[in-house]
N, C-alpha and C positions, 0 to 999 in steps of 0.2 A: 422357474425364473430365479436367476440371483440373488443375491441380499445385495451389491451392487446396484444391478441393475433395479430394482424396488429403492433402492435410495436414492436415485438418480430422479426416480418421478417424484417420489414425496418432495424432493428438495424443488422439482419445476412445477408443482402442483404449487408450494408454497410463495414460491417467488411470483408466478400468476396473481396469488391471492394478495399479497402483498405491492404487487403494481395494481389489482384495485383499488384498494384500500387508500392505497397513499393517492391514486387517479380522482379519485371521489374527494377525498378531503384539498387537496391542491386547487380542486376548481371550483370546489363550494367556498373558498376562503379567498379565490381570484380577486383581483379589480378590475371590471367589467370598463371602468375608466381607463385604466393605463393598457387594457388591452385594445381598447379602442384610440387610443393616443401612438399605438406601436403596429398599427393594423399598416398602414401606409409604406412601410420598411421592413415587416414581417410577416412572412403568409403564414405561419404558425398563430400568430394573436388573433385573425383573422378566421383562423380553425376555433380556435376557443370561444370567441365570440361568437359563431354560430354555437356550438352545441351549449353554451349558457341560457343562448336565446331558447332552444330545448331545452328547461333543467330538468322537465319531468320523467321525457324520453331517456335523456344523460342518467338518469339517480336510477331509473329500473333498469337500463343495461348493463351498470356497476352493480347493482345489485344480485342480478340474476347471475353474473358471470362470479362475483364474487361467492355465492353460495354455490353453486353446481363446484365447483374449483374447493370451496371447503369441506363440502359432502361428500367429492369423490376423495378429493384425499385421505380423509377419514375411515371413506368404507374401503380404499385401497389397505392401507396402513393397518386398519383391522382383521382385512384377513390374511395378510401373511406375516403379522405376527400367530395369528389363531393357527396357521399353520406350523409356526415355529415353537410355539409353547403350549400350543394346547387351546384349553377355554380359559387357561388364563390370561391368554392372550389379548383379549376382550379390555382385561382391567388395563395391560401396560399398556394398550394404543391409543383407552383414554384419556390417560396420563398425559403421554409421550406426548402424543397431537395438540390436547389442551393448553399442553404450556408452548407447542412450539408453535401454534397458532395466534395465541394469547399474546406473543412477545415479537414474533417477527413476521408476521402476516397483519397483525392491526396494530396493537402500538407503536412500533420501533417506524414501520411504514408513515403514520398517518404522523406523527411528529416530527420527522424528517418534513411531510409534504407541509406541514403548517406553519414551519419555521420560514420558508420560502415558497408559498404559491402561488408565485408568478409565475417564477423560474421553473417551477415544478410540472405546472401546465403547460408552459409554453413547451417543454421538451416531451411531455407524454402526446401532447396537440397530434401528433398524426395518426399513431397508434389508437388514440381512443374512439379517432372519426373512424376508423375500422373496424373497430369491435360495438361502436355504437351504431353503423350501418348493417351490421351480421344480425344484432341482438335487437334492431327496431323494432321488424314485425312482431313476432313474441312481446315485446314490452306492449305497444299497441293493442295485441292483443289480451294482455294480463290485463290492462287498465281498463279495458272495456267490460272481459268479465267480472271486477271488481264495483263498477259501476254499477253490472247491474246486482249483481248481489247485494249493492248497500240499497239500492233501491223502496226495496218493499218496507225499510225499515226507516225510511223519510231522508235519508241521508242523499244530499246531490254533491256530487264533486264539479265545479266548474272548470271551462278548457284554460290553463296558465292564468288561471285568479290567484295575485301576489294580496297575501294575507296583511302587510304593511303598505304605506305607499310611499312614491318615491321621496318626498316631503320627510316622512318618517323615519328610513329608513338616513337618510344623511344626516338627521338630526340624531339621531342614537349614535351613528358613529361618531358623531362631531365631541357629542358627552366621552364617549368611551376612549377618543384619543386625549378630550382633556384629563378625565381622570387618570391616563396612563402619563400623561405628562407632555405630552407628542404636539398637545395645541392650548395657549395661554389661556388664562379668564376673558383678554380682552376679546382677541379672537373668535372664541366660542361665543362670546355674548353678541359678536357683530353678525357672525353668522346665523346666531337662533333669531335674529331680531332681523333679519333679511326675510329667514322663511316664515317669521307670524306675520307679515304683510298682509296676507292674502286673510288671515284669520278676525287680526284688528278691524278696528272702524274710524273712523276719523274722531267719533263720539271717545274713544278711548285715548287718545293724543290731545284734543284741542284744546285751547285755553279756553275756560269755561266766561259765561257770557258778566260776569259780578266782578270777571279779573281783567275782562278789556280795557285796554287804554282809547275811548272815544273823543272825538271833538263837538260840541254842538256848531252844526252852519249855520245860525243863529248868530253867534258870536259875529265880532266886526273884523274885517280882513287883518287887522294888524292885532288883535288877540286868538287868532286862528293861528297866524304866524309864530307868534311868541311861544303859542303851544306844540308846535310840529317841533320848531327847535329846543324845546326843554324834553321832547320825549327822546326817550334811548332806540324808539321804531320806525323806520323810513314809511312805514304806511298804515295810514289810522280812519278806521269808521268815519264818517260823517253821519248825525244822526239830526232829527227836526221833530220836534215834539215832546216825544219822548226815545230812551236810549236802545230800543226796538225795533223804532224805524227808521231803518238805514236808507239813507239815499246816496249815497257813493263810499269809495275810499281816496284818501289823500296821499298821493305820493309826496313826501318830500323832495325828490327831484325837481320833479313837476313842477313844485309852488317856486324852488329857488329858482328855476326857468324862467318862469311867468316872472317872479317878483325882478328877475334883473332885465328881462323883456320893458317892464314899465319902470326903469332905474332907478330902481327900489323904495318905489312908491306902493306903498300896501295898499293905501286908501284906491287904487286904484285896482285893484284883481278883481275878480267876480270868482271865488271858489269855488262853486261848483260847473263851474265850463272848466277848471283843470282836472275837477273830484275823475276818477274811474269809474266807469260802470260797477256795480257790484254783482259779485259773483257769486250765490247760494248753491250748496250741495247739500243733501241728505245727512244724516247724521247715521244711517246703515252703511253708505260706503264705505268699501271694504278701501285698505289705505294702500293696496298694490293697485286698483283703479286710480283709488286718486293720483298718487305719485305718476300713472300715465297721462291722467288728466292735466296734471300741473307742466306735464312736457310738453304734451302735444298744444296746449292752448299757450306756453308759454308766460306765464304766471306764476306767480307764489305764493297768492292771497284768494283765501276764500271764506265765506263765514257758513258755518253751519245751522240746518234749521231741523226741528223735528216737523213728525208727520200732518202736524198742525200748521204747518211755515211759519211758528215764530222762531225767531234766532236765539240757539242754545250759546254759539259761542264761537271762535273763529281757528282756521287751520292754515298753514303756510309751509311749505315745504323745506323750512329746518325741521318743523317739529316730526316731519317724516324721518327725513335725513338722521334728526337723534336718536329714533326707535334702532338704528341700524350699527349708528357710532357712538352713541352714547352723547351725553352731555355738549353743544357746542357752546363757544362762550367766545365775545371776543371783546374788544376794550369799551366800546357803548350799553354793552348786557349788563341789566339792571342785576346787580349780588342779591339774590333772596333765599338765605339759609333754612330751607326748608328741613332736614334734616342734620343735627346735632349728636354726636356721640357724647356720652359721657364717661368719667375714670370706674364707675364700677359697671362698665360692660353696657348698658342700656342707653337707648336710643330717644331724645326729645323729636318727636315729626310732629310736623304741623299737618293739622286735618285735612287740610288740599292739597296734599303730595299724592302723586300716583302710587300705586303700589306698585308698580314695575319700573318706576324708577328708585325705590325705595329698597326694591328686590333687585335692582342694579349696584345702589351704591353699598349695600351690606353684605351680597349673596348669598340674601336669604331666597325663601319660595315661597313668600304667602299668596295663598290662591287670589285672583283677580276675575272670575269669572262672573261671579256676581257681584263686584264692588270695581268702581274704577281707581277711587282715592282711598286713603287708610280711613278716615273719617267714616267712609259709604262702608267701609268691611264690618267695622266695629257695630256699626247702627242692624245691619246686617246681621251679624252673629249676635246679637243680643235681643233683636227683633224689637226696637225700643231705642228712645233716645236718649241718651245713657246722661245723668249729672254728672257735674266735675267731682272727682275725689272715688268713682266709683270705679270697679278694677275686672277685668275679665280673661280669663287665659283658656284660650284657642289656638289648634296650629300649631301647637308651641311655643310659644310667646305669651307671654303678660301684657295687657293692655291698661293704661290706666289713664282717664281722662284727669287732664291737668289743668283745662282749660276751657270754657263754653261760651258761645256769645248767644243768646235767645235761643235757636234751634240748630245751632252750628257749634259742632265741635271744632274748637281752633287747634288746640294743641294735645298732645298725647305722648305719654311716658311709654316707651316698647321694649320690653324686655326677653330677651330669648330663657325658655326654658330650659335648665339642665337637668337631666336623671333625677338628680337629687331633689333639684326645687319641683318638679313635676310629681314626684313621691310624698312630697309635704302636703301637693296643693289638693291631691285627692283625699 
């Protein structure tokens, strides 16, 4: 054989290796999205997306093709140099091979395909449905004697078990394009606060039951009125007794209805033939139920109970709506400066501020798993109900009560740790 014609295979042996290389990384870095958005006007997107939907079958025929393709070239290329030098020949074809493998069979290839693996997929798209229908059975067959060989050693492999889920797997990218710059804070926080719906609880959003603004139906029609119009809320508890037992809610629509139906003679309504029924939910409901629930029944108002049914507190469908956009506010919302910045860097929050909206307005991350409010964290990580003037640093943060009413912490100094002050505190 030539030195030609042996340069001729190693160079097609290598270009093989390197359309795998770059085939495998172009489709593992795909968007399964935009190829599904191009399927309609492109039978290539169409080809991608099936063998995606195969990735396992896809990853062992690049595999197996890319290795046979590596080994033969290698044991080509080593023997006709062994013919041509001897048994030194051995040592150049490891050379030789290693760096032109090294550099233009899997680098050079696979950053070419990562720079654009749309583009890159979508034009390998026919070729690869070829060589992944040649090299199925064998892959089929690999994966099965792999199965059972992990077998006796407890190891099971399930059929296309995704080790993320899809929840997951949009939330990592959503981070990874804010961090690259591709998607703002706003954005990223509207979209992670879409997919914790299904995670929260209504117990995690509601106004707690110490913060409601109720009316007693006790009262005489025309100081029930005085009181709907001095509130900043169109719709307020009615309670009889005590502020637990709810017997309806008051639309303010409703009363100015009613109150201009009797020409605005208060002494004349009956309050509770306008009140609402009222509406009780769980305090486990998850807040993607709710927010179906508040569609389909058409509502906005619910109060929450625990699993004793007394009422912890109420839910309304801003306070969903904010988990997703943040903060709404408009010219009747009562201003309640829950969190304060201050000039050397540290935070004044008052002890019934969420920690996720506390970890909205600073972007920070203190955990919320076990505390809903900063107050609950603190109690929480100290196992105890902390006096004022006493100081704890968790998380990273310095915590210092500033403020206590009986068994309530009102107010709290919150300082983020630096390197330095973290090296002091130990």
């Amino acid at each position: 054989m030539s030195l030609w014609v042996a340069a001729a295979i190693v160079l097609f042996c290598l270009f093989l290796s390197a359309f795998f290389s770059a085939g495998e990384t172009a489709f593992t870095g795909a968007s399964r999205a935009r190829m599904h958005a191009l399927e309609s006007g492109d039978a290539r997107a169409r080809i991608v997306t099936r063998l995606l939907e195969a990735r396992e079958r896809f990853i062992g025929a690049m595999l197996i093709g890319n290795n046979i393709v590596n080994i033969g070239v290698s044991s080509f290329a080593t023997s006709v140099l062994v013919a041509i030098f001897g048994a030194e020949g051995v040592i150049y074809a490891t050379v030789v091979m290693s760096v032109l493998v090294i550099i233009f069979a899997e680098v050079l290839p696979k950053t070419v395909a990562i720079t654009a693996p749309d583009k890159v997929a979508l034009a390998f798209a026919r070729p690869m449905s070829v060589i992944v229908a040649l090299f199925g059975p064998l892959t089929l067959a690999i994966e099965k004697l792999v199965r059972v060989m992990l077998r006796p050693f407890g190891v099971t492999i399930g059929e296309n078990q995704a080790i993320l889920s899809a929840t997951e797997e949009i939330r990592g990218q959503v981070d990874l394009l804010h961090k690259e710059g591709a998607v703002a804070r706003a954005e990223r926080d509207m979209l992670g606060g879409l997919l914790d719906l299904r995670d929260l609880t209504v117990e995690d959003v509601m106004v707690h039951r110490t913060k409601m603004r109720t009316i007693n139906a006790d009262l005489s029609s025309e100081e029930i009125v005085r009181e709907v119009l001095a509130s900043p809320y169109t719709r307020l508890p009615l309670w009889r007794g005590s502020q637990e037992n709810i017997v309806g809610v008051l639309h303010a629509k409703d009363l100015l209805r009613a109150l201009d139906a009797v020409g605005g003679d208060a002494n004349k309504l009956r309050i509770e033939a306008i009140a609402l029924e009222t509406w009780f939910v769980p305090d486990t409901t998850s807040l993607r139920d709710q927010l179906k629930a508040f569609l389909l029944k058409k509502t906005h108002f619910a109060l929450v109970v625990d699993e004793y049914g007394e009422v912890q507190g109420l839910v309304t469908l801003e306070d969903i709506l904010e988990e997703i956009v943040g903060d709404i506010k408009d010219e009747h919302d009562v201003a309640i400066q829950g969190v304060r910045p201050q000039a050397d860097g540290s935070v004044n929050v008052e002890g019934s501020v969420p920690i996720r909206d506390l970890n909205r307005a600073m972007d920070w991350d203190l955990p919320d798993e076990e505390a809903t409010t900063v107050a609950g964290l603190v109690i929480h990580e100290a196992r105890a109900i902390p006096d004022a003037g006493q100081v704890f640093n968790f998380h990273g943060f310095r915590f210092q009560v500033l403020r206590k009413s009986r068994n309530r912490i009102t107010l709290l100094k919150v300082t983020p740790l630096t390197a330095k002050t973290k090296k002091a505190a130990e």
